[in-house]
C-alpha positions, 0 to 999 in steps of 0.5 A: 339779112333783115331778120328781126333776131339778127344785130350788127355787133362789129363794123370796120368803121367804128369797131365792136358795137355796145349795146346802151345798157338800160339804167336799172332803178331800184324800186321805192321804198316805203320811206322806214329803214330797215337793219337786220343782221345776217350770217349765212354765207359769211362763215359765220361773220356777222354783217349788218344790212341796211336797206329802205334808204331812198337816195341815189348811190352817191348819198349812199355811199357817203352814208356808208362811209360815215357809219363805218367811221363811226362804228369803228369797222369795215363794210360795203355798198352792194346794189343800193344795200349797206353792209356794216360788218358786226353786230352794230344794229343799235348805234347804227339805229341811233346814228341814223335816227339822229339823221331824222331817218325812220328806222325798224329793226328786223329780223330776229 
């Protein structure tokens, strides 16, 4: 049973045996944030996306919270991307820029 396809996955010793998930990282970005506005799978709702912010998703996540405090509306951390719900792409481009972040606007 030494077949190189082959794992222990139970013992009755310790139980079910987990694999160690490897920690993904997301990948680096070019240091420029970008906001676009999406709707397609969104039945029609509006969201804006938030992507390029270099931080760990803690920061993140209090970066998200803080927007969506100051935009008066719901949203979301989904992988490292901040989902605004709405069309708030410019007072979000100046809460952000005042954080001394670089931010573009993409997409049409």
């Amino acid at each position: 049973m030494s077949d190189s396809n082959s794992r222990l996955v139970y013992s009755t010793e310790t139980g079910r045996i987990d694999e160690p998930k490897a920690a993904t990282e997301r990948p680096k970005g070019d240091g420029i944030v970008r906001i676009q506005r999406q709707t397609s799978g969104r039945k029609g709702k509006g969201v804006c996306l938030i992507t390029g912010i270099d931080a760990d998703d803690v920061t993140i996540a209090k970066i998200a919270a803080e927007l969506k405090k100051k935009c008066g509306c719901g949203g979301a951390v989904k992988e490292g991307v901040i989902e605004i719900q709405g069309d708030k792409r410019d007072l979000i481009k100046t809460l952000l820029e005042a954080k001394g972040m670089k931010v573009k606007l993409a997409g049409g």
